[in-house]
Structures are given as C-alpha cells and as structure tokens.
KOLZA-483903 format. One record per atom (N, C-alpha, C, CB): residue number from 1; residue in three letters; atom name; x, y, z. Coordinates in Angstrom, 2 decimals, decimal comma, padded with zeros to 5 digits. Glycine has a CB too. Example, Ala and Ser with C-alpha at 12.3 -4.5 7.8 and 13.67 -1.06 7.14 Angstrom:
BEGIN
  lumgu  rose  sero       xx       yy       zz
      1   ALA     N   013,19  -005,69   007,80
      1   ALA    CA   012,30  -004,50   007,80
      1   ALA     C   013,20  -003,30   007,80
      1   ALA    CB   011,31  -004,47   009,05
      2   SER     N   012,85  -002,25   007,08
      2   SER    CA   013,67  -001,06   007,14
      2   SER     C   012,90   000,03   007,87
      2   SER    CB   014,08  -000,60   005,72
END
This chain:
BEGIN
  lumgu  rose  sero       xx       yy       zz
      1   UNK     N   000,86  -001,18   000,00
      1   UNK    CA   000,00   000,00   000,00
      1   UNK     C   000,90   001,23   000,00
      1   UNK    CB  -000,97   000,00   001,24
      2   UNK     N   000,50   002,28  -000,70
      2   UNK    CA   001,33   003,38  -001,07
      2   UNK     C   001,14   004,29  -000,47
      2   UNK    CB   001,33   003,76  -002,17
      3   UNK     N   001,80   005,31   000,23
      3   UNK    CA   001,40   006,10   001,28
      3   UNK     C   000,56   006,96   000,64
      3   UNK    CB   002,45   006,74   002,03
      4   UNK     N   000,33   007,23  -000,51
      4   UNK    CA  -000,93   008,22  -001,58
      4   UNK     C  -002,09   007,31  -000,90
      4   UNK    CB  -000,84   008,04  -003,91
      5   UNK     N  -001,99   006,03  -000,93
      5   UNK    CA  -003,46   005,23  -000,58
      5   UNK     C  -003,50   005,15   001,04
      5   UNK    CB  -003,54   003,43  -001,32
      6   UNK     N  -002,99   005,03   001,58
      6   UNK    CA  -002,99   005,71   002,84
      6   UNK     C  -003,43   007,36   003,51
      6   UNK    CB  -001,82   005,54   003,02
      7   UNK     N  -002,80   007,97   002,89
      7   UNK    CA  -003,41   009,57   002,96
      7   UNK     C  -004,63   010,04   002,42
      7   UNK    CB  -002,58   010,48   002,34
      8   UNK     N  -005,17   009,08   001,32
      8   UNK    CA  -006,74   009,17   001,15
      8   UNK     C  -007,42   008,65   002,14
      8   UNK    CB  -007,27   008,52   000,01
      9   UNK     N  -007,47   007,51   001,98
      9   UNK    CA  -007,88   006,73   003,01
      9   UNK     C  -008,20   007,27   004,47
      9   UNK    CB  -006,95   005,83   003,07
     10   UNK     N  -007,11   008,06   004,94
     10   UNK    CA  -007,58   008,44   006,19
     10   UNK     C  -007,83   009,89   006,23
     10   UNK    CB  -006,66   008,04   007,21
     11   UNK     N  -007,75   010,53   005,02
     11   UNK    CA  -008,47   012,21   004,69
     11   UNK     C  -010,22   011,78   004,68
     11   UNK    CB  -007,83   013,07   002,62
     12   UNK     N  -010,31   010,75   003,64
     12   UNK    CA  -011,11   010,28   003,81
     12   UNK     C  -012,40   010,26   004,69
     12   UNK    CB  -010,63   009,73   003,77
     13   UNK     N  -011,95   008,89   005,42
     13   UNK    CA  -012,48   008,83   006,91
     13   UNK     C  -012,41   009,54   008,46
     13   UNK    CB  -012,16   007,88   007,13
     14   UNK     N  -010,91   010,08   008,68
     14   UNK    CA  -010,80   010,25   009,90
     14   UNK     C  -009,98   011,88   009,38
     14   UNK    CB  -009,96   008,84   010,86
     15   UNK     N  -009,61   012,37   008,73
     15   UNK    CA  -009,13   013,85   008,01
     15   UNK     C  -009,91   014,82   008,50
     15   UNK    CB  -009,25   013,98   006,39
     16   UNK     N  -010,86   015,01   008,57
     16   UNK    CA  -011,63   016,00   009,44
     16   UNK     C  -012,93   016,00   010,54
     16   UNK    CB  -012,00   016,71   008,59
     17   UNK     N  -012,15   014,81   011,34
     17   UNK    CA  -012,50   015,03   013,01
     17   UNK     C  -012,01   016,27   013,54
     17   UNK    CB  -011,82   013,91   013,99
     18   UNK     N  -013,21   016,33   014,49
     18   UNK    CA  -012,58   017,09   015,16
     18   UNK     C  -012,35   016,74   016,56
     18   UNK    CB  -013,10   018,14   015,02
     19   UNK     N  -013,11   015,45   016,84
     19   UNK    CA  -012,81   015,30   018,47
     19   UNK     C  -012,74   013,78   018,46
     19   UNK    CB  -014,11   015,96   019,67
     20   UNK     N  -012,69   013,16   019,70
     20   UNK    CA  -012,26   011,11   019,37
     20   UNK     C  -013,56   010,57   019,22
     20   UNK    CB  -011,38   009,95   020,96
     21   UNK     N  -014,88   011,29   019,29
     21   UNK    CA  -015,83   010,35   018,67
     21   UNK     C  -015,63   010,24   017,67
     21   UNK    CB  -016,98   010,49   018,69
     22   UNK     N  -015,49   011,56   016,93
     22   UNK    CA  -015,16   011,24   015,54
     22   UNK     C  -014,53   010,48   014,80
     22   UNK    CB  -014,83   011,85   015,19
     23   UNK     N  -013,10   010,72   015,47
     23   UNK    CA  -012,31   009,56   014,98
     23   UNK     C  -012,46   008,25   015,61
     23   UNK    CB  -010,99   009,84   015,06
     24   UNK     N  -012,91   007,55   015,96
     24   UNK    CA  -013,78   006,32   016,49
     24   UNK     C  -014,73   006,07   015,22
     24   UNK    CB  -014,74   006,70   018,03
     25   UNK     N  -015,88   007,22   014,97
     25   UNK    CA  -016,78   006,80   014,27
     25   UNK     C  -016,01   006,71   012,80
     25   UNK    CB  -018,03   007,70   014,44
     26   UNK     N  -015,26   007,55   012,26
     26   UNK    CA  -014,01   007,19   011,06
     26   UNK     C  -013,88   006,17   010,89
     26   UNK    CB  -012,68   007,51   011,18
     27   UNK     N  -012,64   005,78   011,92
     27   UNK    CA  -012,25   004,58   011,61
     27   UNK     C  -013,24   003,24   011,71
     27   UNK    CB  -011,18   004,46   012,38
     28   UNK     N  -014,28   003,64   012,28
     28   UNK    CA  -015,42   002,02   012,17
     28   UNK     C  -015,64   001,86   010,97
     28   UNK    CB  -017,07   001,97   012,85
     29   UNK     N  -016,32   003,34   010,20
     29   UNK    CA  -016,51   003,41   008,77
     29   UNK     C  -015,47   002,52   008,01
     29   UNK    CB  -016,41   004,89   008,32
     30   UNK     N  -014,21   003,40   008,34
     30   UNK    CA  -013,18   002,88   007,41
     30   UNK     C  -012,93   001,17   007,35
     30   UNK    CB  -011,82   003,61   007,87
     31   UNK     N  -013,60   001,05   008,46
     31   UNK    CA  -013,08  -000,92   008,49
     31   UNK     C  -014,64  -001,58   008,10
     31   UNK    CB  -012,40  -001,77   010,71
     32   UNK     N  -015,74  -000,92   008,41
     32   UNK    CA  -016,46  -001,78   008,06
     32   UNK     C  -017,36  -001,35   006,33
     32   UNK    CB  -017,34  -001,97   009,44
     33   UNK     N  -016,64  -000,40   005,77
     33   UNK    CA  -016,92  -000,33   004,48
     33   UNK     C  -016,55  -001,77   003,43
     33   UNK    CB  -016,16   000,92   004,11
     34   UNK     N  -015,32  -001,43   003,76
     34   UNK    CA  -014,49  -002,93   002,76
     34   UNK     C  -015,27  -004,49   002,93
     34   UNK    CB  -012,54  -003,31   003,54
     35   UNK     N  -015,88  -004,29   004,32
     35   UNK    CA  -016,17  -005,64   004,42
     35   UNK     C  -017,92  -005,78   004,28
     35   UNK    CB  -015,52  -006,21   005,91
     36   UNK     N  -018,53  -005,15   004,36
     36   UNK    CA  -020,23  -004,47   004,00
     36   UNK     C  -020,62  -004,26   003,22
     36   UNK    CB  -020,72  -003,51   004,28
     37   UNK     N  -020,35  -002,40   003,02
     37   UNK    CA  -020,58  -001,84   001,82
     37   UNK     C  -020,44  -002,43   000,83
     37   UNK    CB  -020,05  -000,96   001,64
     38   UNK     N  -019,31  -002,59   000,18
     38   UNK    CA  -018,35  -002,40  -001,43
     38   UNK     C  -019,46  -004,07  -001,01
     38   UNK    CB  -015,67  -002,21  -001,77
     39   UNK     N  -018,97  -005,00  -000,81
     39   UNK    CA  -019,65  -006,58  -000,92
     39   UNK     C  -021,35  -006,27  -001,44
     39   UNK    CB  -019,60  -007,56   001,00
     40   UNK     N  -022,22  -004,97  -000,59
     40   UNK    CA  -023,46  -005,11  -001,00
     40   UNK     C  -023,36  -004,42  -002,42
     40   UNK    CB  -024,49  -004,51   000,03
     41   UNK     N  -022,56  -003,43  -002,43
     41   UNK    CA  -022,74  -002,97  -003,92
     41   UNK     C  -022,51  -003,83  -004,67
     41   UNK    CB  -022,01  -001,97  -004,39
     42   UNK     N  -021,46  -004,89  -004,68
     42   UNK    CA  -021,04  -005,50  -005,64
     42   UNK     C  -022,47  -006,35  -005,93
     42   UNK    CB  -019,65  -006,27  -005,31
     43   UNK     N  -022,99  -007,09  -005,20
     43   UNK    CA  -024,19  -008,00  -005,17
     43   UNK     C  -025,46  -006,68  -006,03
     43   UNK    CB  -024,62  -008,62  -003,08
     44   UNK     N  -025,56  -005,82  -005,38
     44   UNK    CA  -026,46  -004,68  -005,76
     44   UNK     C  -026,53  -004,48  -007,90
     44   UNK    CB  -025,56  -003,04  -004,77
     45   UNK     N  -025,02  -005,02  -008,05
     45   UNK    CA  -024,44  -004,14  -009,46
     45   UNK     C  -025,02  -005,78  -010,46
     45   UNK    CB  -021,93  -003,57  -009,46
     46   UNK     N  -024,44  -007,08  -009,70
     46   UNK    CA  -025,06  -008,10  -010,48
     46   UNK     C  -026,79  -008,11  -010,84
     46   UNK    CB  -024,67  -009,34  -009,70
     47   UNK     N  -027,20  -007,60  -009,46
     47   UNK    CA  -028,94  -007,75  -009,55
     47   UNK     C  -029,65  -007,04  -011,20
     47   UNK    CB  -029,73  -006,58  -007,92
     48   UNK     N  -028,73  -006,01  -010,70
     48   UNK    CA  -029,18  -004,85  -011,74
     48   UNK     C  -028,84  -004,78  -013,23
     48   UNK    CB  -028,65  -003,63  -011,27
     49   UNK     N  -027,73  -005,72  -013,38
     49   UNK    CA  -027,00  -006,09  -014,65
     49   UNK     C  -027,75  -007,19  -014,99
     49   UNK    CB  -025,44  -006,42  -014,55
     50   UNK     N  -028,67  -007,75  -014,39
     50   UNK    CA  -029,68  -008,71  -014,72
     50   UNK     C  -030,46  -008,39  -015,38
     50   UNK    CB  -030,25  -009,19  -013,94
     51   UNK     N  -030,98  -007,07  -014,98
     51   UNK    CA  -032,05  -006,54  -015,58
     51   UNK     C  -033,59  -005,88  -014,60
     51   UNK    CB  -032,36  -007,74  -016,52
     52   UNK     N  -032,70  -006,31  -012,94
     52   UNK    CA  -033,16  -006,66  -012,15
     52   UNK     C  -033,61  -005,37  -011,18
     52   UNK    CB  -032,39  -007,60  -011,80
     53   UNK     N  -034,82  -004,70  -010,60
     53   UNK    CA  -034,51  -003,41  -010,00
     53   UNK     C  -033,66  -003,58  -008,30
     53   UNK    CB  -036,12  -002,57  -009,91
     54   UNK     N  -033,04  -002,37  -008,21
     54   UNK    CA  -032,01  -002,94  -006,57
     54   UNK     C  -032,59  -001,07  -006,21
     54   UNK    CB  -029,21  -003,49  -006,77
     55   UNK     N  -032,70  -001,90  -004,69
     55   UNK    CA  -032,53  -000,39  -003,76
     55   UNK     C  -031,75  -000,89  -002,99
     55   UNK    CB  -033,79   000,39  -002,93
     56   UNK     N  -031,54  -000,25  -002,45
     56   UNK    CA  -030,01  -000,06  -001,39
     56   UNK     C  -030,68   000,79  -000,49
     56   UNK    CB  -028,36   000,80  -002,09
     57   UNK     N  -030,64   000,30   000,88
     57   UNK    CA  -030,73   001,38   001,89
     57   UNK     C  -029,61   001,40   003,46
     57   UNK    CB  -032,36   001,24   002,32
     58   UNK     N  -029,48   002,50   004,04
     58   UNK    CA  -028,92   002,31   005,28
     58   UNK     C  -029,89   002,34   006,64
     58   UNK    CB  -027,92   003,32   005,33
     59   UNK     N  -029,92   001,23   007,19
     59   UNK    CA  -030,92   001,43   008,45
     59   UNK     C  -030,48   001,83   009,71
     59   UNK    CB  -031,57   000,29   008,77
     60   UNK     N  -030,52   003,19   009,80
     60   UNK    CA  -029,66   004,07   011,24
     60   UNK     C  -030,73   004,42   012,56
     60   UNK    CB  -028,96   005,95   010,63
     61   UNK     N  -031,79   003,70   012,40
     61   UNK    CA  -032,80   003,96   013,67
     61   UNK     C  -032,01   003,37   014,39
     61   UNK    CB  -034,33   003,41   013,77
     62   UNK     N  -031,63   003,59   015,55
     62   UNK    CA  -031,71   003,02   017,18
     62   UNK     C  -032,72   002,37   017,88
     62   UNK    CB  -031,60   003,98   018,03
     63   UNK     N  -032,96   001,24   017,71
     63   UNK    CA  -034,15   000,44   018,77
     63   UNK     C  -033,98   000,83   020,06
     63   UNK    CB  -034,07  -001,23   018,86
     64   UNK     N  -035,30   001,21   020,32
     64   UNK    CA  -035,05   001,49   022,00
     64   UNK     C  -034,87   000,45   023,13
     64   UNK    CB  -036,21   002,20   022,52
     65   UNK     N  -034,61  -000,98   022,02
     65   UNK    CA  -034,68  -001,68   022,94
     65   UNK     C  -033,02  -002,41   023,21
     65   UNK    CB  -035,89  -002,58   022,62
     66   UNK     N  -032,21  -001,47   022,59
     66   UNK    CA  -031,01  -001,33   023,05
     66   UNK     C  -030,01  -000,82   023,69
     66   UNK    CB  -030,79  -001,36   022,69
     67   UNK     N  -031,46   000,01   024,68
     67   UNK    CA  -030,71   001,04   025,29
     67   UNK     C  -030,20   000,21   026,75
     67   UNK    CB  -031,73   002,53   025,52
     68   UNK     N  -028,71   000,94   027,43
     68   UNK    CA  -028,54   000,39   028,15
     68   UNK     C  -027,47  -001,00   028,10
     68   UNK    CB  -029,61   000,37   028,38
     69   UNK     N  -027,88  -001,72   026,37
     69   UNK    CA  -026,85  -002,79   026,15
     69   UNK     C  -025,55  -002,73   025,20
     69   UNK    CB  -027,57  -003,84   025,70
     70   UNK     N  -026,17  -001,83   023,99
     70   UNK    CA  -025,57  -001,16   023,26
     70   UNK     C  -024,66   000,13   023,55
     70   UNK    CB  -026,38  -000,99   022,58
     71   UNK     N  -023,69   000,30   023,43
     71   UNK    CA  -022,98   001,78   023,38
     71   UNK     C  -023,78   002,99   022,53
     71   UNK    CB  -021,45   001,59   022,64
     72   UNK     N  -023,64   004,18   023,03
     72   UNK    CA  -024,94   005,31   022,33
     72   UNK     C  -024,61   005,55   021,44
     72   UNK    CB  -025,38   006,62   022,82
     73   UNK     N  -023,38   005,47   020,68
     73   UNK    CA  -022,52   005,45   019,36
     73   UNK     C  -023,28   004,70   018,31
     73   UNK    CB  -021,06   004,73   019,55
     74   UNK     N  -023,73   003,65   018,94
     74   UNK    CA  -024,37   002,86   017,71
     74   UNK     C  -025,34   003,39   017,42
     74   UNK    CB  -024,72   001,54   017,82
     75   UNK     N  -025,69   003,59   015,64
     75   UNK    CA  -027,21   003,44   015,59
     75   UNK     C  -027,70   002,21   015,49
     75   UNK    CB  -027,78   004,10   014,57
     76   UNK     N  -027,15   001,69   014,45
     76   UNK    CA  -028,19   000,38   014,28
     76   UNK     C  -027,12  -000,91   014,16
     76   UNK    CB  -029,34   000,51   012,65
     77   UNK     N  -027,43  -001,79   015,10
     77   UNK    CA  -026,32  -002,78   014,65
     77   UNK     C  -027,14  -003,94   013,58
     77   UNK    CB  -025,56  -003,63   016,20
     78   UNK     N  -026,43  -004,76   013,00
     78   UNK    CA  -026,87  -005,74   011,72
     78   UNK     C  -027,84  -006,57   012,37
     78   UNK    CB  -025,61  -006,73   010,98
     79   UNK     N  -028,97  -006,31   011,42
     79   UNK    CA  -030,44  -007,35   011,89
     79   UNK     C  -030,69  -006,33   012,75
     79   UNK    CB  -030,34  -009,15   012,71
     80   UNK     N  -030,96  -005,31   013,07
     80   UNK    CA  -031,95  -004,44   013,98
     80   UNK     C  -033,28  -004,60   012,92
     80   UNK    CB  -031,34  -002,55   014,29
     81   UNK     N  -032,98  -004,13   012,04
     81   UNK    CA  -034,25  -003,51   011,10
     81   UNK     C  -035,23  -004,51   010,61
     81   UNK    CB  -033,72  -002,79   009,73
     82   UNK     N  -035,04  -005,95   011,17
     82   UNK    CA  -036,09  -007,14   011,16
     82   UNK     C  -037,28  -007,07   012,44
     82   UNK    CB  -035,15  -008,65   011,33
     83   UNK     N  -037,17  -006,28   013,28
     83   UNK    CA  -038,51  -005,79   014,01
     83   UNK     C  -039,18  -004,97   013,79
     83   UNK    CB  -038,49  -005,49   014,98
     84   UNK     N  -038,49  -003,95   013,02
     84   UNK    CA  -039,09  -003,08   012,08
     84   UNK     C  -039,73  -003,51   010,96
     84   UNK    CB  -038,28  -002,30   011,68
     85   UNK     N  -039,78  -004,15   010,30
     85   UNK    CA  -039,70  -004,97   009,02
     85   UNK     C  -041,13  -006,04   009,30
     85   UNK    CB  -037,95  -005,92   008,87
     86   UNK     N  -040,91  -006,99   010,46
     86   UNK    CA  -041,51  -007,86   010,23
     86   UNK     C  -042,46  -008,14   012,07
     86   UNK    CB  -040,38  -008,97   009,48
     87   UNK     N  -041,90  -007,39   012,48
     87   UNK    CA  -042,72  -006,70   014,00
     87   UNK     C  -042,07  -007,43   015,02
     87   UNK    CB  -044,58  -006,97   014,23
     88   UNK     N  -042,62  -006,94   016,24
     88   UNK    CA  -041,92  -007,24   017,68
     88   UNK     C  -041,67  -009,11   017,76
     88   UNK    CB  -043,20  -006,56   019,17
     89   UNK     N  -042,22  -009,27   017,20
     89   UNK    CA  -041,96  -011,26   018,27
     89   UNK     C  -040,99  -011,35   017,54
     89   UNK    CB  -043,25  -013,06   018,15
     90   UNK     N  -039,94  -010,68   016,75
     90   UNK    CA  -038,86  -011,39   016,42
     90   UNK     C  -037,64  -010,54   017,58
     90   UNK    CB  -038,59  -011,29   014,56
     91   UNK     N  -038,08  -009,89   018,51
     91   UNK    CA  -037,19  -009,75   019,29
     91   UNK     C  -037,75  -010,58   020,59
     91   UNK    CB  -036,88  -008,31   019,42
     92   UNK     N  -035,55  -010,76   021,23
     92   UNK    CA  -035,32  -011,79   021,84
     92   UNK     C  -036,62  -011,31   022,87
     92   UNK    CB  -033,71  -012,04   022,35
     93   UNK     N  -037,20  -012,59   023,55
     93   UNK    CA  -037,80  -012,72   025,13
     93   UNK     C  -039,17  -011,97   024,61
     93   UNK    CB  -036,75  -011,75   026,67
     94   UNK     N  -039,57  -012,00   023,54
     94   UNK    CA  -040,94  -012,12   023,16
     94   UNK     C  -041,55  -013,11   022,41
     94   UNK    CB  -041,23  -011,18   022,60
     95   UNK     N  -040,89  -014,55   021,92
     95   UNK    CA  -041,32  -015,64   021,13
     95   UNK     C  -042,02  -016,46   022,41
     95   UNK    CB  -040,00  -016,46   020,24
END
C-alpha cells in the first residue's frame, strides 16, 4: 500500500475530526466499508446487470430496545431492522 493510498484513506475517513468520537466513528466506517458496503454494492451491481430493480438502503434507527446494552454510538447494529420490518416477536424474550 502506497502512502498516496494511505493519505486518502484516512483524509477520507478520519481527516476531518474534530474530536475522538469522531475519529472512532471514522475509523469504524473505514473498516467496516471494505467488508459491508463495497460486498453489498457488488451483489447490488449483479442484480441490476440482470435486468433486475435494486434499492439499497442504510438502516440508522436506534431500537429502544437497546438502550442500556448497546454503546450510544451505535445506531443500528446488523439485523436491527427485522422488528421493524416484520414486527416485535422477532425480538429476543418475546417468542
């Protein structure tokens, strides 16, 4: 890696914090893009090269029913948005 791809990279993501949430919330971005994002786009780009329609969304609600377990940093961690989606008995200690 070339220090040019390095100095984007973190102009990027963490280049204009201004305080350590920020750079906290940066660098999460920065690590969990490569492994998330770019993977759903890629899946997103076959659908559509099908012929196929794709939406793409980001789900940043906070369940309130993570308050207390979750750090307040988070909005939404992966699989929140299936109680939203498909209603309460799919959260834990209501089946």
């Amino acid at each position: 890696v070339t220090s040019e791809v390095v100095d984007r990279v973190y102009n990027e993501y963490i280049g204009n914090a201004g305080n350590r949430a920020q750079v906290r919330d940066g660098l999460l971005d920065a690590i969990g893009d490569p492994f998330f994002v770019l993977s759903a786009i890629e899946v997103a780009r076959y659908h559509r090269d099908a012929g196929n329609p794709v939406y793409f969304y980001e789900f940043q609600h906070r369940p309130s029913s993570t308050r207390g377990v979750v750090p307040e940093f988070v909005k939404a961690d992966h699989t929140d948005e299936i109680a939203f989606v498909f209603g309460k008995p799919f959260l834990a200690g209501d089946v």
